[in-house]
MOPAC internal coordinates of N, CA, C and O (Angstrom, degrees):
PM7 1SCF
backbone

  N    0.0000 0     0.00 0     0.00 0    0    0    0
  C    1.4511 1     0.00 0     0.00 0    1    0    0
  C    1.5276 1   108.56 1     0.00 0    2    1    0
  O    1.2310 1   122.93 1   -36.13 1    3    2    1
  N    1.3599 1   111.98 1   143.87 1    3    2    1
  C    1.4683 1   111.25 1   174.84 1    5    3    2
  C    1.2276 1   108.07 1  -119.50 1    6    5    3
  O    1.2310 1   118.13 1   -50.01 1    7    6    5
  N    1.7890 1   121.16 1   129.99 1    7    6    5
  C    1.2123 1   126.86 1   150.58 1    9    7    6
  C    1.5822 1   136.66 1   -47.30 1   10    9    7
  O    1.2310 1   122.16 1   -47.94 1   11   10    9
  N    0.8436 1   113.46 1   132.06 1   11   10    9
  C    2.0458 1   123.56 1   160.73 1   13   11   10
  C    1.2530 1   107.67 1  -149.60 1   14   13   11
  O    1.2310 1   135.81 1   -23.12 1   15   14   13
  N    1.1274 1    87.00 1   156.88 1   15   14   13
  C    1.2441 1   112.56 1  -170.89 1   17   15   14
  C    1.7612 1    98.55 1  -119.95 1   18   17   15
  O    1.2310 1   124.26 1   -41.58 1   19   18   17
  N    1.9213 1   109.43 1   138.42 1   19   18   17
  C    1.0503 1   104.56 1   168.19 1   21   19   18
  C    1.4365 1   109.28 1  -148.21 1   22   21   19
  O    1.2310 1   131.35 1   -40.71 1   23   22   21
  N    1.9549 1    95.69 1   139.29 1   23   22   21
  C    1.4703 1    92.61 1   161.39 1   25   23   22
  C    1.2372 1   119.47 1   -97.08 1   26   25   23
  O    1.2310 1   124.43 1    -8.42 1   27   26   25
  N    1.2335 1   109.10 1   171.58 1   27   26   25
  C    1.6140 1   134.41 1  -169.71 1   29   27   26
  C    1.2104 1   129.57 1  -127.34 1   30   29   27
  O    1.2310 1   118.80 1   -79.32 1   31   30   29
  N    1.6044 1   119.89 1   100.68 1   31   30   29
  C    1.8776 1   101.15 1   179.41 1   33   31   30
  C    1.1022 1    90.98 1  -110.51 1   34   33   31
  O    1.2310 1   126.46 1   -38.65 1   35   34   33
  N    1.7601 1   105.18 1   141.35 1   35   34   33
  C    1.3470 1   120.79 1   165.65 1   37   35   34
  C    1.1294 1   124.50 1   -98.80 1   38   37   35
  O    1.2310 1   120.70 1   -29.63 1   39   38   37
  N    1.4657 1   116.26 1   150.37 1   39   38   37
  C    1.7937 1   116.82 1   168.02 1   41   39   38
  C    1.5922 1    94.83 1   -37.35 1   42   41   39
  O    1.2310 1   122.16 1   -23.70 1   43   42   41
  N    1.7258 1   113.46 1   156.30 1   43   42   41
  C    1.2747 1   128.88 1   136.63 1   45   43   42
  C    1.1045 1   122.28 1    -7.64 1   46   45   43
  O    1.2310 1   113.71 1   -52.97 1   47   46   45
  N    1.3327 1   129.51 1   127.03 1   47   46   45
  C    1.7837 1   138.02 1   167.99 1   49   47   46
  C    1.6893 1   104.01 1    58.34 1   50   49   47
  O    1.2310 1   122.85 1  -177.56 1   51   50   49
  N    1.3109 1   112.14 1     2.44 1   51   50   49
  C    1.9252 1   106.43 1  -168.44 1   53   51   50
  C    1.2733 1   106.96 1   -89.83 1   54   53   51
  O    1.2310 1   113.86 1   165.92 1   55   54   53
  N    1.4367 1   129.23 1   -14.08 1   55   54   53
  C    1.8723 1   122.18 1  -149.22 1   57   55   54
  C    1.4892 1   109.11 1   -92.19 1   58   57   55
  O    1.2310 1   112.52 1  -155.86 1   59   58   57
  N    1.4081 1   131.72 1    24.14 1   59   58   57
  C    1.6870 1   153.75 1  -177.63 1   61   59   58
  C    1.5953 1    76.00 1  -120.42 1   62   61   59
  O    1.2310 1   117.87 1   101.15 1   63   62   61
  N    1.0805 1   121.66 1   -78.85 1   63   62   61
  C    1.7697 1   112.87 1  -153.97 1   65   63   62
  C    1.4704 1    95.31 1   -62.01 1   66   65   63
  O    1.2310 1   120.06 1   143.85 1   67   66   65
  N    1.1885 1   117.49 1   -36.15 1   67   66   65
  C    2.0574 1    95.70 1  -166.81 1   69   67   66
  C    1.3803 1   102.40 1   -73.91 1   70   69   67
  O    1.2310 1   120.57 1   158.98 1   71   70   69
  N    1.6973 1   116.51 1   -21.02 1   71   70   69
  C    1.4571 1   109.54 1  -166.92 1   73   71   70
  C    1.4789 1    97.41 1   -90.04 1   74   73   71
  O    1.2310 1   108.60 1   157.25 1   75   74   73
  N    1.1522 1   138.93 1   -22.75 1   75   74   73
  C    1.1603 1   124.83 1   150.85 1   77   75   74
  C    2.0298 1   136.93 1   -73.44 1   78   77   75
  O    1.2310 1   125.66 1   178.75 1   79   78   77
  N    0.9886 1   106.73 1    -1.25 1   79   78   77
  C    1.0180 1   111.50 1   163.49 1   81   79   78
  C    1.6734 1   120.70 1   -93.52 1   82   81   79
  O    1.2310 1   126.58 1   158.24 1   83   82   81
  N    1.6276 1   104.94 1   -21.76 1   83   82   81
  C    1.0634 1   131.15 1   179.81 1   85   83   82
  C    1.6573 1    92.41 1   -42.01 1   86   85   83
  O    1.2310 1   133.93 1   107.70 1   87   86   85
  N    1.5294 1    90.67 1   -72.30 1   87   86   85
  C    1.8445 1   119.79 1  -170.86 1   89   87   86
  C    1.3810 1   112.01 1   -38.44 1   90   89   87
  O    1.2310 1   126.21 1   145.44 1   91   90   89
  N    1.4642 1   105.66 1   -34.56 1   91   90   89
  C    1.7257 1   103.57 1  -158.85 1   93   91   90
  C    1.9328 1    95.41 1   -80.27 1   94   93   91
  O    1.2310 1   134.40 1   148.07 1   95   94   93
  N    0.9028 1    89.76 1   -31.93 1   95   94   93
  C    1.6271 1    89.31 1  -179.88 1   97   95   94
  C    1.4742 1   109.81 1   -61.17 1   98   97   95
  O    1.2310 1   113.79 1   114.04 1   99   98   97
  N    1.3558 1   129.35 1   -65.96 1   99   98   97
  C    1.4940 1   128.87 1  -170.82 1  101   99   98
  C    1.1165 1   121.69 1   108.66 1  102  101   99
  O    1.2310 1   114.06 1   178.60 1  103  102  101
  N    1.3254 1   128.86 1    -1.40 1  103  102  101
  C    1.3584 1   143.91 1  -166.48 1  105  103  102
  C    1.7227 1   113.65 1   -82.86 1  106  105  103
  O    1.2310 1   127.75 1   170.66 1  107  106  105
  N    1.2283 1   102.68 1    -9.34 1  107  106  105
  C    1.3497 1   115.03 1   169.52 1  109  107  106
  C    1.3056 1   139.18 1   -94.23 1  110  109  107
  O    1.2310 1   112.87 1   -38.03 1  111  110  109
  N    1.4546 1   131.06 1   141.97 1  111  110  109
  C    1.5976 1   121.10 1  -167.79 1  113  111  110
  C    1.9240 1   101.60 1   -84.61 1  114  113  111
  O    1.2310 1   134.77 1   134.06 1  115  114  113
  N    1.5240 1    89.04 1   -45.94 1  115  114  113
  C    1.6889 1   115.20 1  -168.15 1  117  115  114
  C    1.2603 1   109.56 1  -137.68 1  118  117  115
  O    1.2310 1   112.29 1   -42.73 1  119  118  117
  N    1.5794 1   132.16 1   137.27 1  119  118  117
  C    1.1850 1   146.95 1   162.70 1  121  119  118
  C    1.5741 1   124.15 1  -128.35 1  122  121  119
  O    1.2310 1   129.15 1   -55.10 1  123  122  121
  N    1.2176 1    99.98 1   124.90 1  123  122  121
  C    1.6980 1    97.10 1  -176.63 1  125  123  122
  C    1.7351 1   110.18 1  -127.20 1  126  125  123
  O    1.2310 1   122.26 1     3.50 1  127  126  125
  N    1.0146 1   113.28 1  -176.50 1  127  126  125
  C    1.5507 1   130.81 1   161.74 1  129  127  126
  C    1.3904 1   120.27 1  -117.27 1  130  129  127
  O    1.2310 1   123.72 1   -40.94 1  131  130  129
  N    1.4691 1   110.48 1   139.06 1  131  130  129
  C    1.2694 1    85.43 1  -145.09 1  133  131  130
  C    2.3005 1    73.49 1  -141.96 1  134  133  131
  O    1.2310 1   131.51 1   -19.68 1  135  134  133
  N    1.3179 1    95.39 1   160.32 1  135  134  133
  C    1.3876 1   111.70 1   179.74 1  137  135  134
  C    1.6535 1   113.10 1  -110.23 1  138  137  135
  O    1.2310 1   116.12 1   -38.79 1  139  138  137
  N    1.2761 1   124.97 1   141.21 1  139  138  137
  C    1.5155 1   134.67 1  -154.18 1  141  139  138
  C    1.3231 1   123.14 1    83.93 1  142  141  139
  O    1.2310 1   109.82 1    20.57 1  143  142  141
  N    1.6052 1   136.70 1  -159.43 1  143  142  141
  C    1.2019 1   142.19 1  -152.63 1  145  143  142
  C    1.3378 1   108.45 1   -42.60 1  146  145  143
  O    1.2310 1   132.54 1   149.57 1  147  146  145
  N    1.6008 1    93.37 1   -30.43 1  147  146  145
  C    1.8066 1    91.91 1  -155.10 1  149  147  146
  C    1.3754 1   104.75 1  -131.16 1  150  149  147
  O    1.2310 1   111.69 1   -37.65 1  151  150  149
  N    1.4782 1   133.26 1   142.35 1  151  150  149
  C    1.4233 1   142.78 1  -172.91 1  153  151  150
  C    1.6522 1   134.71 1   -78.28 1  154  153  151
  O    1.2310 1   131.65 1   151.65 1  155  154  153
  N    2.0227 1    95.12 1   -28.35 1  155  154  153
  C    1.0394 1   117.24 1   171.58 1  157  155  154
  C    1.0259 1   131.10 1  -122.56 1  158  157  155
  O    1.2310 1    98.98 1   -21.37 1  159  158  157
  N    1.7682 1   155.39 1   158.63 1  159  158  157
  C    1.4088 1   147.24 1   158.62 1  161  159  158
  C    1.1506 1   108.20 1  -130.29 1  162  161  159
  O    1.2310 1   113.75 1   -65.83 1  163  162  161
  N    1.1103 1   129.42 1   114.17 1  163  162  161
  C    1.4646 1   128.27 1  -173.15 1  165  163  162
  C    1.9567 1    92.75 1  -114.45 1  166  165  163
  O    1.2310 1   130.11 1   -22.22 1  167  166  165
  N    1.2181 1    98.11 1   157.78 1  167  166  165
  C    1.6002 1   110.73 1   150.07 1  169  167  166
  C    1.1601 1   130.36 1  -127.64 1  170  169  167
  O    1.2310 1   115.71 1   -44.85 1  171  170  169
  N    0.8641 1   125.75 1   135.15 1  171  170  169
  C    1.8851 1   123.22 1  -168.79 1  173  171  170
  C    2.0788 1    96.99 1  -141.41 1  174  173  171
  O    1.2310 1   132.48 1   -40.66 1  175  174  173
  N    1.0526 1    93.49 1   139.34 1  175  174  173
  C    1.8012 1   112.54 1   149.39 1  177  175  174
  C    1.5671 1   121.24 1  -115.51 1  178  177  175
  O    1.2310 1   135.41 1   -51.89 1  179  178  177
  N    1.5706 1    87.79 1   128.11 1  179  178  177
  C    1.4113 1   121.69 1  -160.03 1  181  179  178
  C    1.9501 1    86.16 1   -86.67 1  182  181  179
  O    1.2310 1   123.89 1   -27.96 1  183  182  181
  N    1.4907 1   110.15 1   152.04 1  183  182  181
  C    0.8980 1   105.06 1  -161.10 1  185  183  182
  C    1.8910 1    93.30 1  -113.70 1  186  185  183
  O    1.2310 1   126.71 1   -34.77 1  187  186  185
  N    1.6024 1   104.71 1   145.23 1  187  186  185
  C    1.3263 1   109.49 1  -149.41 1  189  187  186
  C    1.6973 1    96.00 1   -69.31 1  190  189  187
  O    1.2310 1   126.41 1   -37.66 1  191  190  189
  N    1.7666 1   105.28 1   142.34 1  191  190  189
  C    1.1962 1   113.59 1  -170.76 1  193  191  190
  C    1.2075 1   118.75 1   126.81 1  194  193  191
  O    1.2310 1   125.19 1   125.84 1  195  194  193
  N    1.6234 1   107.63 1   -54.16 1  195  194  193
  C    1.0737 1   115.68 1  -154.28 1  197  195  194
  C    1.3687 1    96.03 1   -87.57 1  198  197  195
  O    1.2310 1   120.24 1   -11.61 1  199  198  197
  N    1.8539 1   117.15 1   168.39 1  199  198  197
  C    1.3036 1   133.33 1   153.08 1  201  199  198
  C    1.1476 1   122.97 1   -55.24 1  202  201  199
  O    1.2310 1   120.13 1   -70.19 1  203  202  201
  N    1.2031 1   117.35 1   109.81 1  203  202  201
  C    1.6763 1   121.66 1   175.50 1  205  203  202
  C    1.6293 1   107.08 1   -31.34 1  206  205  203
  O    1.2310 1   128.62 1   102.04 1  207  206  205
  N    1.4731 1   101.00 1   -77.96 1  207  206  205
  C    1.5136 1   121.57 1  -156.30 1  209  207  206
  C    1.7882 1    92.61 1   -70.06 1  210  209  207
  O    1.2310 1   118.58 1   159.35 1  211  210  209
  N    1.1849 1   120.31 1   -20.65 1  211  210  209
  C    1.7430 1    99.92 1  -178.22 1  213  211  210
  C    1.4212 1   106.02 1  -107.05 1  214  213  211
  O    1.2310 1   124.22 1  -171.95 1  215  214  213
  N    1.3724 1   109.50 1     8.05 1  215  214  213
  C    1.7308 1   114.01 1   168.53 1  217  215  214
  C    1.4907 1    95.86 1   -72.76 1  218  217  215
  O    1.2310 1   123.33 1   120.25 1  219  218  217
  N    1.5177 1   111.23 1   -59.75 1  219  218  217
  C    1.8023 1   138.37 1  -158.94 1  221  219  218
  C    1.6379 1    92.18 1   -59.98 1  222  221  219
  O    1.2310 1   106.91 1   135.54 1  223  222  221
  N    1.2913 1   141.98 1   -44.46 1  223  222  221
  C    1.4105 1   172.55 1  -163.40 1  225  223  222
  C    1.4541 1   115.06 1   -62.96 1  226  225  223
  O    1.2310 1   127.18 1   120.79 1  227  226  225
  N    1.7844 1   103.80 1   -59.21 1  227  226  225
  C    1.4186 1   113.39 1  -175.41 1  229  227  226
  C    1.6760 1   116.86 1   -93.60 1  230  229  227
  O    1.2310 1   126.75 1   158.11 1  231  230  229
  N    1.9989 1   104.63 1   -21.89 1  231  230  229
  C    0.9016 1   111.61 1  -171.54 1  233  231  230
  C    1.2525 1   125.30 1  -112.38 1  234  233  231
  O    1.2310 1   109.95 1   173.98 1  235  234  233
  N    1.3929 1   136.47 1    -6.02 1  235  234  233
  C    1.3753 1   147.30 1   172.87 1  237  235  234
  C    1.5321 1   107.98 1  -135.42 1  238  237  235
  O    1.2310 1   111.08 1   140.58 1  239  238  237
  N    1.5658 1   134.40 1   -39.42 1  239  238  237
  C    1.3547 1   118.90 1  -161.13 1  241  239  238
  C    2.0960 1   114.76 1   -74.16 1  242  241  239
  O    1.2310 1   127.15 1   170.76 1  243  242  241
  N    1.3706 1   103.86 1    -9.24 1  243  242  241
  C    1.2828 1   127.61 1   165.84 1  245  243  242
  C    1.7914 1   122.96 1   -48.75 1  246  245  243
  O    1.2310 1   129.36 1   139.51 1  247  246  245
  N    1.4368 1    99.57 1   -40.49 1  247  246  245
  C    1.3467 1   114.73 1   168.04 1  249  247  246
  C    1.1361 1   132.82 1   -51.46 1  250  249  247
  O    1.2310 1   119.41 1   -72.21 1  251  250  249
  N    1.6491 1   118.73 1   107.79 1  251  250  249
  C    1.7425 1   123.69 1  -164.63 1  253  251  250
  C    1.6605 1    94.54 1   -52.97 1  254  253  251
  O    1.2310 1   126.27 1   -33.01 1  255  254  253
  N    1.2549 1   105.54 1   146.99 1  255  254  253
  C    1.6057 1   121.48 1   166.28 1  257  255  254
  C    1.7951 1   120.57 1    93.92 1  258  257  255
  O    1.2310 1   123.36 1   156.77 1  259  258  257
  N    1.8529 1   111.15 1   -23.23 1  259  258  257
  C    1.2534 1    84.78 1   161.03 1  261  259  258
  C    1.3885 1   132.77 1   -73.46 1  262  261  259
  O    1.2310 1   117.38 1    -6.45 1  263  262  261
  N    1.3611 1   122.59 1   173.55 1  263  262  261
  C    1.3384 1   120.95 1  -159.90 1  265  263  262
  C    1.6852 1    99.45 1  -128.22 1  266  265  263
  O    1.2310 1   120.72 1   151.51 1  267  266  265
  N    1.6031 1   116.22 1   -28.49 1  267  266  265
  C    1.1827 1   111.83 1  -159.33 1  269  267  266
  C    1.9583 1   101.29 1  -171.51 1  270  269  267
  O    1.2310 1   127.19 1   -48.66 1  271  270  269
  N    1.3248 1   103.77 1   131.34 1  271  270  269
  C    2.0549 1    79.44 1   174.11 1  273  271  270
  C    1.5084 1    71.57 1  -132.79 1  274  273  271
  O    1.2310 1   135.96 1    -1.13 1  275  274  273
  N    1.7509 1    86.71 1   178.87 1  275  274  273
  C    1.4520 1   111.56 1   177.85 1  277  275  274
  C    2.1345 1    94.95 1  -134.48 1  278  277  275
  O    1.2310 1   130.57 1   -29.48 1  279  278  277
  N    1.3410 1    97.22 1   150.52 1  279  278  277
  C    1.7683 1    78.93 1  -164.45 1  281  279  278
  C    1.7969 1    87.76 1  -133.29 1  282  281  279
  O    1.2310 1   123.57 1   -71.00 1  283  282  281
  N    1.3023 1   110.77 1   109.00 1  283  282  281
  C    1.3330 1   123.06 1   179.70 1  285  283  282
  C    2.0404 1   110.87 1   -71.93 1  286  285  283
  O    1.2310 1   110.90 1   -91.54 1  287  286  285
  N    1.2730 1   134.73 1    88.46 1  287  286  285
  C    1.5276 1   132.50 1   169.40 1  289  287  286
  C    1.6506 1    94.52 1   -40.48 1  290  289  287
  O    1.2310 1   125.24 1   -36.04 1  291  290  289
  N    1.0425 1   107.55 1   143.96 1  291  290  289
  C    1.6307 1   116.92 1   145.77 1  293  291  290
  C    1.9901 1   113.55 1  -133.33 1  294  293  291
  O    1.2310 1   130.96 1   -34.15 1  295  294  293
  N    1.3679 1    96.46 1   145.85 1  295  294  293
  C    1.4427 1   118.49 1  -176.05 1  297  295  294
  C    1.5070 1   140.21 1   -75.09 1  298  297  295
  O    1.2310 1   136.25 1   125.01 1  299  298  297
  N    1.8841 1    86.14 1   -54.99 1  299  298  297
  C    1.8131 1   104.76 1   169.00 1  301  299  298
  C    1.3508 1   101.31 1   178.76 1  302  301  299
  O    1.2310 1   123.53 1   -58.11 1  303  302  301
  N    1.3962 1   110.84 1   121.89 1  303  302  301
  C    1.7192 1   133.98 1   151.13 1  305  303  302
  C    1.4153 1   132.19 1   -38.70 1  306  305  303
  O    1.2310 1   122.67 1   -51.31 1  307  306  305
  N    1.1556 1   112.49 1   128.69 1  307  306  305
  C    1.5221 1   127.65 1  -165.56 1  309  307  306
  C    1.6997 1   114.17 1  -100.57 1  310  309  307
  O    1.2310 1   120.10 1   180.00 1  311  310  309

């Protein structure tokens, strides 16, 4: 499995509903709220095989209200 990390800016008044819709799905390890550029940080592992960006694509960017993510790769744990 591979980790990323992603942020999330939401439309105006939306980043409670995406982070709860976030939830209903399950696709996530960790979800937070987060203060500056961006509203959300989620972490998810992508499951080995698959396309990062068409995992991130089919399974979260669908969600009414984001506006913008930023999607951090990670390599190996310390």
């Amino acid at each position: 499995m591979n980790c990323v990390f992603i942020q999330i800016r939401c439309r105006p008044a939306t980043a409670y509903k995406v982070a709860d819709a976030i939830a209903l799905r399950e696709i996530h390890s960790e979800l937070y709220s987060t203060s500056g550029e961006y509203d959300l940080l989620v972490k998810m592992y992508i499951p080995d095989g698959e396309d990062v960006g068409k995992f991130i694509n089919d399974n979260l960017l669908d969600i009414d209200g984001i506006e913008r993510t930023l999607t951090t790769l990670t390599f190996r744990a310390f």
